[in-house]
C-alpha positions as CSV (number, residue, x, y, z in Angstrom):
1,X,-37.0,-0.1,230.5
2,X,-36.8,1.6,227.4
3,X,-33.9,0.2,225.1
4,X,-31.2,2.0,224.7
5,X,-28.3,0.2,222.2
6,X,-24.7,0.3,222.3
7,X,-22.9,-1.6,219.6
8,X,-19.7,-2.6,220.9
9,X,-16.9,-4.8,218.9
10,X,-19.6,-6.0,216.9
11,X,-22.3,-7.1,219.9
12,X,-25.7,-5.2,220.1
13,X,-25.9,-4.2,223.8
14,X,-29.2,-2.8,225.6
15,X,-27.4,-1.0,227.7
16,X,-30.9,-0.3,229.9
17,X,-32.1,-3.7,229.9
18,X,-29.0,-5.8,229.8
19,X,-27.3,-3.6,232.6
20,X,-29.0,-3.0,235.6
21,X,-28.0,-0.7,238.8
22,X,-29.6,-1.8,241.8
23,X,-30.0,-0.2,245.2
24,X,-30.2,3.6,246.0
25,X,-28.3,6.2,247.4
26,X,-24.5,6.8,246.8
27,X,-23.7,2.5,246.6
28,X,-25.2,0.6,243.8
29,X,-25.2,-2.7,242.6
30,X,-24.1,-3.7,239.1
31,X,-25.6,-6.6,237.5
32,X,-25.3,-7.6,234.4
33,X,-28.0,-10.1,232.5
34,X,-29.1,-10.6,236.2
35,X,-25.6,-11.3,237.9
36,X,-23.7,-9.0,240.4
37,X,-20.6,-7.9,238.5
38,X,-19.6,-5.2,240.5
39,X,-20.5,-1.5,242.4
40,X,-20.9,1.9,241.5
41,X,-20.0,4.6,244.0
42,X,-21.0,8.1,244.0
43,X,-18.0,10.0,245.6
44,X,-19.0,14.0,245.4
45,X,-19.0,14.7,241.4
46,X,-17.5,11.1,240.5
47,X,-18.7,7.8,240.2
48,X,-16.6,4.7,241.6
49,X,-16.5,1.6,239.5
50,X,-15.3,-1.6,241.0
51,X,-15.3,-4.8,239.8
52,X,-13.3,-8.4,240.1
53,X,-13.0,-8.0,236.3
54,X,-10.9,-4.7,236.4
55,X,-7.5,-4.8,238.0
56,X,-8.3,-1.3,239.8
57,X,-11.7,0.6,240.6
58,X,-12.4,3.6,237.8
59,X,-13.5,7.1,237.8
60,X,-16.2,7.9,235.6
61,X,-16.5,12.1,235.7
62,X,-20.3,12.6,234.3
63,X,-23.6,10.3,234.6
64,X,-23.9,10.1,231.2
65,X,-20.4,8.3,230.7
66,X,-21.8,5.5,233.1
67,X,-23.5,2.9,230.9
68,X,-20.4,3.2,228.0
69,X,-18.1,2.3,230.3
70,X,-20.0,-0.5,231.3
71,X,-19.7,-1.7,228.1
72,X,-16.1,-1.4,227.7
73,X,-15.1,-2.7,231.3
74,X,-17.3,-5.4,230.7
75,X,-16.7,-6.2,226.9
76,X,-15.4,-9.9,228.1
77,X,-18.5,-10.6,229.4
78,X,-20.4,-9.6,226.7
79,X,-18.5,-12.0,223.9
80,X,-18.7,-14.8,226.3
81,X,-22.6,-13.5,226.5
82,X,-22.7,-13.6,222.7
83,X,-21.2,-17.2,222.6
84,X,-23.8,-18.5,225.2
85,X,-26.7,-17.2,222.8
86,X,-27.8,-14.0,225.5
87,X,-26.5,-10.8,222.9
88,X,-27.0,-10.9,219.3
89,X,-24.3,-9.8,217.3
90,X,-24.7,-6.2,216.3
91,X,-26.1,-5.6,212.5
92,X,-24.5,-2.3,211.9
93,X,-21.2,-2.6,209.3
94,X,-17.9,-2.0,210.8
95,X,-15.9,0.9,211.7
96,X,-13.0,1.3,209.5
């Protein structure tokens, strides 16, 4: 897939190659470097994102919020993916 980067608390993230959502129709798989870390549900105009890392599913109200909140529900993984050599850190200077 084309790359599409997200730099999130200092980690470069593909967000179209690093994320993946598997499966068709209104129930889809997300993985994440290749693991299942949770679903996305399409429920009428909303999607439904679930995962053992969240406390409580979220609503995400337009298609093209999908892959940032990705990123922030799943900014533990990424440091840990970081740390294990997967990410690289990001190379743009810090907010602030």
């Amino acid at each position: 897939n084309q790359p599409e980067l997200i730099h999130q608390d200092g980690i470069e993230v593909d967000v179209n190659n690093h994320f993946r959502l598997e499966g068709t129709g209104e129930r889809q798989v997300v993985k994440f470097l290749g693991d299942p870390v949770g679903t996305l549900t399409k429920e009428g105009d909303v999607y439904i994102l679930d995962s053992p890392d969240l406390d409580r599913a979220i609503e995400i109200d337009s298609p093209s919020q999908v892959k940032r909140e990705l990123v922030r529900v799943f900014k533990g993984r990424l440091q840990q993916a970081l740390e294990e050599g997967h990410l690289s850190e990001s190379k743009l200077a810090p907010e602030g």
